[in-house]
Every structure is written in C-alpha cells, then in structure tokens.
N, C-alpha and C positions, 0 to 999 in steps of 0.2 A: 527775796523769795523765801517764804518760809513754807518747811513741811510736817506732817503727821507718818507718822511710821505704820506701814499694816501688814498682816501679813496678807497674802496672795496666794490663790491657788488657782496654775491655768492649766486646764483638761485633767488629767489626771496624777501629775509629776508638782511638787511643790517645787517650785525653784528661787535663784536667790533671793535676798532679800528688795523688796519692791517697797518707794518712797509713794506715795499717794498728795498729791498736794492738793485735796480740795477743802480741810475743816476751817473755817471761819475762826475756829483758836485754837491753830495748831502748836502743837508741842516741837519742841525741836531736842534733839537725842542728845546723848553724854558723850563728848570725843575726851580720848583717851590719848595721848602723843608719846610716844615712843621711839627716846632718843640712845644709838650705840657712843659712845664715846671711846679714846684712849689717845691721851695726851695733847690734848684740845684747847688748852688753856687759853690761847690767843682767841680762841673762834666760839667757843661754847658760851662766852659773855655775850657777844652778838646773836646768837642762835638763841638762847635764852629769853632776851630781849624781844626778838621778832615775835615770839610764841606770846608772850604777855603783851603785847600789843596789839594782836586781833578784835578784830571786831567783833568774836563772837562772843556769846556770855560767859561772861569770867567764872560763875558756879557752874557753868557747864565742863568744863574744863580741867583736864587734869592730865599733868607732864612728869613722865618717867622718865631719868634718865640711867643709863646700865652702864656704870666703868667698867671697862674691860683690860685693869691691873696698870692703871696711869701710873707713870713715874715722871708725873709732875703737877703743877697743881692743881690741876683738874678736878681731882674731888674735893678741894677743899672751895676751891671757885662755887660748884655746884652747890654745898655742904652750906654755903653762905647766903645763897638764894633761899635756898629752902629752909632756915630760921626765919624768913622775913615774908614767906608766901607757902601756907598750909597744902598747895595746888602739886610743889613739888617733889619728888620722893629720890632719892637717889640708894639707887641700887648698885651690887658688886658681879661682875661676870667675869668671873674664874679661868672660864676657859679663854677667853680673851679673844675671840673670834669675832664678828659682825653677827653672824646667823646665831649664834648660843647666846649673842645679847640680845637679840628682839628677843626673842624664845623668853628669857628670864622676865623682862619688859611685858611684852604680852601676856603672859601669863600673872603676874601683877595688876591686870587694868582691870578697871570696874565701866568702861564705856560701852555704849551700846555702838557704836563707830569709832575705829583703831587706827590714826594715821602714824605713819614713820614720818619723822623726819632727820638729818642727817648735822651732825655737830657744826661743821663745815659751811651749811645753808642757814638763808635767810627768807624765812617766806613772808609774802607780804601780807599786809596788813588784812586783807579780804580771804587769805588762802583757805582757812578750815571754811569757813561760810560760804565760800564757793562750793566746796569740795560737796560740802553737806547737801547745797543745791545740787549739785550737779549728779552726784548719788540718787538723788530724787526725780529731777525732773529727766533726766538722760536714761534711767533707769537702770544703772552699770553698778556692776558689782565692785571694781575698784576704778579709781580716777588719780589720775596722774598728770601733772606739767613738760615744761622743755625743762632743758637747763642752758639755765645761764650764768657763764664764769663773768667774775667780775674781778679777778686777783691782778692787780697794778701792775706786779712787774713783768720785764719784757718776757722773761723765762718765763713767768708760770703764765702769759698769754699765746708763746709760741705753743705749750703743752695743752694748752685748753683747743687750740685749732687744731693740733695733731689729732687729741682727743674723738672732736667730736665731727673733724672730718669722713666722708665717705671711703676716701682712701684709707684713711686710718681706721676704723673701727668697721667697714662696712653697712651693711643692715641696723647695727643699732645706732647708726648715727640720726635715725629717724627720730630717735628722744632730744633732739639738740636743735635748735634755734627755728621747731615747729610753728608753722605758725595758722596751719588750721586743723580745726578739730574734727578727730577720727577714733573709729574704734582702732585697737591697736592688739598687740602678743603680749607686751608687759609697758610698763611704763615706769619714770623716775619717782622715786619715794615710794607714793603709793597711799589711799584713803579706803580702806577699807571696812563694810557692816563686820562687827563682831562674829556674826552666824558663820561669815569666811572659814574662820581660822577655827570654830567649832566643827564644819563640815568637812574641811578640807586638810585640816592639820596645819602646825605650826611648820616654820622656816625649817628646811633639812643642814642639819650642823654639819654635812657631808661637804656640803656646797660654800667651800670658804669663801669663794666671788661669784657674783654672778646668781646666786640666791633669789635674788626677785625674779628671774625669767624661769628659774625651777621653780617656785612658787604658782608664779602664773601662768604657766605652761599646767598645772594639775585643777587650777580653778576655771580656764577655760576647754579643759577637757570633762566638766562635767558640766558646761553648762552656762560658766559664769563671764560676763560682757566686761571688757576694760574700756575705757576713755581716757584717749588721750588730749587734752581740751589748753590751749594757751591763756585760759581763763586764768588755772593756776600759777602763778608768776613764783618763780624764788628765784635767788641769786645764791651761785656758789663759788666757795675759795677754793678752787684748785690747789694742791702742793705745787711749788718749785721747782721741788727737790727733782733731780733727772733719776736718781737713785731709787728715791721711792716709784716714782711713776714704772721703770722697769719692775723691780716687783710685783707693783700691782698688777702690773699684765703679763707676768709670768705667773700668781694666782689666776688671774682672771683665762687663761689659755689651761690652766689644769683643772680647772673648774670648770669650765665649759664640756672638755674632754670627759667630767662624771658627767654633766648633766647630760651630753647627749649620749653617752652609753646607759645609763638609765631609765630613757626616754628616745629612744632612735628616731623616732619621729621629728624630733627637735634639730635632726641634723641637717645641715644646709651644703652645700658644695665652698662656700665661699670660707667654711670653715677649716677646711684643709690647705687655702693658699699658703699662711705662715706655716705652718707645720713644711710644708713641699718647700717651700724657697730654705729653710733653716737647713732640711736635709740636699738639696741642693747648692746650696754655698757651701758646706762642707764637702759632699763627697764628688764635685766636679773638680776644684782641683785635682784630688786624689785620683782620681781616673781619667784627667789627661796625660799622663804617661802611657794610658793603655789602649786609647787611640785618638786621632785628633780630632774626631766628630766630636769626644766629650769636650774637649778645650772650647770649640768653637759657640758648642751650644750653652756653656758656662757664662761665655763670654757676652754673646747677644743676650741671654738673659737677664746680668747682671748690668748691664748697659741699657737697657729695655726699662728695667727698675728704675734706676738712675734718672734716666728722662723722665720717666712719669714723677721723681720725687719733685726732680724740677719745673716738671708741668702742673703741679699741685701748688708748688711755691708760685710761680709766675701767675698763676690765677686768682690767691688769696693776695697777691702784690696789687694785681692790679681792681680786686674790689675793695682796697683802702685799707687792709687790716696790718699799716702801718711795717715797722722794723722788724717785729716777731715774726714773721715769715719767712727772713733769712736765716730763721734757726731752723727751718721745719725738715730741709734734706739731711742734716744731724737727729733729728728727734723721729721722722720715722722710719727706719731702721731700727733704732733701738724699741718701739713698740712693734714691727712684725719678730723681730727674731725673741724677742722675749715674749710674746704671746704665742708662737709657734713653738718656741721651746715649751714654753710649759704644755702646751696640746701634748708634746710630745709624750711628757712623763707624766702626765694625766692619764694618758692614753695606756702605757703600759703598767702604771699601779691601779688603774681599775679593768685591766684586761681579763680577769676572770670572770668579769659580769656579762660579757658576750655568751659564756656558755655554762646554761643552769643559774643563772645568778636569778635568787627569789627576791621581787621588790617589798622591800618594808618601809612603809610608808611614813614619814613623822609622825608622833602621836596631835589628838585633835587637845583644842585647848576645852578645858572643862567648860561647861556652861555656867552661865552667872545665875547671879542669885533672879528672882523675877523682879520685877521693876514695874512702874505704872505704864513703859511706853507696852504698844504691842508687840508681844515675839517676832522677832525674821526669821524667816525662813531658807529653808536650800535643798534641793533636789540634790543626790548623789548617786551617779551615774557608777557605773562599772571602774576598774583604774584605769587611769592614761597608760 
C-alpha cells in the first residue's frame, strides 16, 4: 500500500497529520530512524543490519544513531558502517541518558516521518513500510509493535517473562506478545509524522525511563491517536544481566513517580502496589514488637506474595515456556521492590511539584525546511 501525504482540515481545529491514500502516483515521505546507543557493540551490528534491509526505499531513508559516552566499541562499530553507507550519521550524547539522545537524534533528522528504534531490536524486514501504511491508512498519529524477546539464554528468558508478565509489570504488559490490533496510551518504539515533535515538543530529559508514556501521554492529550498493530514485528535482546534489569526498574519506578506528578492524571492505583509492599516488608517486622496484629498481617501478606509468585511460575510451567520459570519466584521480587523503591525516591525528589510546581514543557523541534511532499499538520489543544 502506497500513500500521498496531505494536509487536512476537519471543522475548524487542524489536527494531526492525516495520510490520504487515493493518488494514482503517490509519493511516499522521507523516514528518518533514530537510534540511542551505549555500549552496544554485540547488538548494534544486528540492529544496523535489520534497518539496511527493509523494504522500503533506500534514498528514502536515513539512520541516526546518538552514543551516549560508550566505553566500548560501539562507535567505532557504527563509525565503520557509516564510511561504507552515506544514509548513516553518528552522533555524540553527552548527557548519556535515552531521552537527551532521541532529542540530539531528532533534532538532527531531515524526514518527513521519525521512527525510534532501539540498539537491542531487530525489526523486520517490512517494519518502516508497514509503519508508513499504517500511519496512513489507520489514520494514527504514532504506531507501534509488541515486543518480542528472542535472548537464548535461560536467564535472560526468565527476565523477559518476568518482564512482560501481568504480575510483573501490570498494565504495560499490554505492549508484550499483543496480538490484535488496538488504539492504545503509548506503544513500543514508536513511528512517528514529523509535525509530532514540531507541535508537541521533543522527549522530556526529566524522564530518565519511561519517556515514551510522557511522551505520549502529551500527544494524546491534544488530540493525537496511537496504534498499537502486531503488523509491526521486531525482535528484542533483553540483558541477562539480574543487576542491570534491577536498575532499570528502579529508573523506571522513579521515573514514573515524575511522570505522574507531572501529569496526575496518568496515575493508576496499581501504581502504588510496589511502593506499599517495599514500605511494608520493611516496617512490619519493625512493628511486630508493638503488637501481634502487625506480625500476623506481615505474615499472610508476605505468604500471600509468595503463592502468587508461585502461581505465576506454575502457569508459565505449564503453557510450555520451558526451564526459565523456575527462575521467576527469584526474579520478581527483585522487580517489585526495585521498582517500588525507586517510586519511592521519585516520589520524594519531585515532591515539590505537588504544590505550585509550573509545568515547562520540552521545547518543540524546529520546523524543516519545505520539501516537495505536502505540510502535516496538528491541532494544539490547551496542556495535559
């Protein structure tokens, strides 16, 4: 399916950008791919690879990718592509964050359509040409896939079910092994018109994790439709590492903790469970000395846990997801209390923003120069 670009105006509000698929020779827009990196050297050869093998047209196409201060070879890996393919640029991100590298990235691109993709993933061969349809004929302001881990070993497949389990992650495990297509809140990766990130502003460098649901939590508050569609296929290498995966869910729990102080609306009740069980496994013992109703309710709590970890294990045992499931009553514990910690101290380094705190919003990214396709457009509502 091929599309023409137009802009649209319905009733009196111009709104997002609208794909039109009726011209007999239609034009198809410039994507722009924008990749964060740091310390990637294994995976960023394969990511590379998958991007140079789509299907869509190769002068259409153009891949940024943003070190963010590798200390290993990573830029010299990318540094080596880009001698041999005029398409690739590689850029340096200082701050070394995910969000201040799309930012340096995006602001770099010259496409009329801006997808992210992640050092780690492999998208398949059809993904931007999808994406591009699916922009058009779906009518959505951004379009996003499941994810799917494909990492061999038994550790990094116990982490990947922890991951994108319902127990484990809640609500967003809705981005994980979807498999029909729905509008949605936010989505993985992410294909977005250019006119996005001109109307609505670039990634907030606030939001160390978690970034894409701030993001998209401000585009559908003015307006703007996501798709979540299993059309787009990637595959992703998960870390191993148990080390890192703690981390990242103590980012991604203090990160959350801005995003929805920022945005109170974006808060859910499900988001306080690890925050309450972390200050609960701490201060029950502590206050069973001071009476035994604390010990008892301590007690069926943490027992209560326990059976659900292993009623989570016994159900991925028995739909076949093999050995890796005996590691899962080890692995999540260490994703609720390190995501409920970080809630924690999220929570109280942005606690001044509950009272008086003025929102300032990312800055928007410049407009591009004009181009043969037609302008998109976007309506801009009040703030979220």
């Amino acid at each position: 399916m091929r599309c023409a670009w137009a802009k649209v105006i319905e009733g009196e509000q111009m709104l997002l950008s609208r794909a039109i698929i009726e011209s007999s020779d239609p034009v198809l827009p410039t994507v722009s791919i924008v990749i964060p990196m740091r310390n990637e050297e294994h995976c960023i050869t394969r990511c590379l690879d998958a991007i140079l093998g789509q299907t869509y047209p190769a002068h259409l196409m153009e891949i940024i990718v943003v070190d963010g201060n590798s200390q290993d070879r990573s830029r010299q890996v990318v540094a080596d592509y880009a001698r041999l393919d005029g398409r690739i640029t590689l850029l340096s991100n200082p701050a070394g964050t995910i969000p201040a590298g799309l930012n340096v990235g995006i602001k770099a691109t010259r496409g009329e359509v801006i997808a992210r993709a992640d050092a780690r993933t492999l998208l398949a061969p059809d993904y931007l040409r999808t994406a591009v349809d699916l922009l058009a004929s779906r009518r959505a302001n951004n379009v996003g896939g499941p994810v799917r881990s494909i990492t061999p070993t038994l550790r990094g497949r116990a982490l990947a079910l922890a991951w994108g389990s319902r127990f484990g992650l809640g609500g967003a495990s809705a981005r994980y092994r979807e498999s029909t297509e729905r509008w949605t809140d936010t989505v993985y990766l992410g294909v977005y018109p250019r006119k996005v990130f001109e109307a609505i502003g670039l990634y907030d460098e606030d939001i160390l994790q978690d970034e894409d649901a701030e993001l998209n939590y401000r585009l559908r508050a003015r307006g703007g439709r996501i798709l979540m569609s299993p059309q787009l296929r990637s595959d992703y290498f998960n870390s191993t590492s148990l080390r890192r995966f703690a981390v990242k869910n103590l980012l991604f729990g203090y990160s959350k903790a801005a995003v929805c102080q920022k945005y109170p609306r974006m808060m859910n009740w499900r988001h306080f469970i690890p925050p309450l069980f972390v200050v609960g496994l701490v201060l029950g013992p502590l206050l069973w000395g001071v009476h035994w109703f604390f010990g008892a309710a301590w007690t069926i709590c943490m027992g209560g846990y326990l059976v659900a970890c292993l009623g989570v294990t016994s159900y991925y045992l028995y739909r076949g997801e093999g050995r890796a499931t005996m590691l899962l009553p080890l692995i999540f514990p260490v994703l609720h209390l390190s995501w409920g910690a970080g809630f924690l101290v999220g929570t109280a380094r942005f606690f001044s923003r509950w009272f008086g705190y003025e929102l300032q919003p990312p800055p928007v990214l410049q407009k591009s120069m004009p181009t043969s396709q037609e302008e998109m457009s976007m309506t801009i509502k009040g703030r979220p």
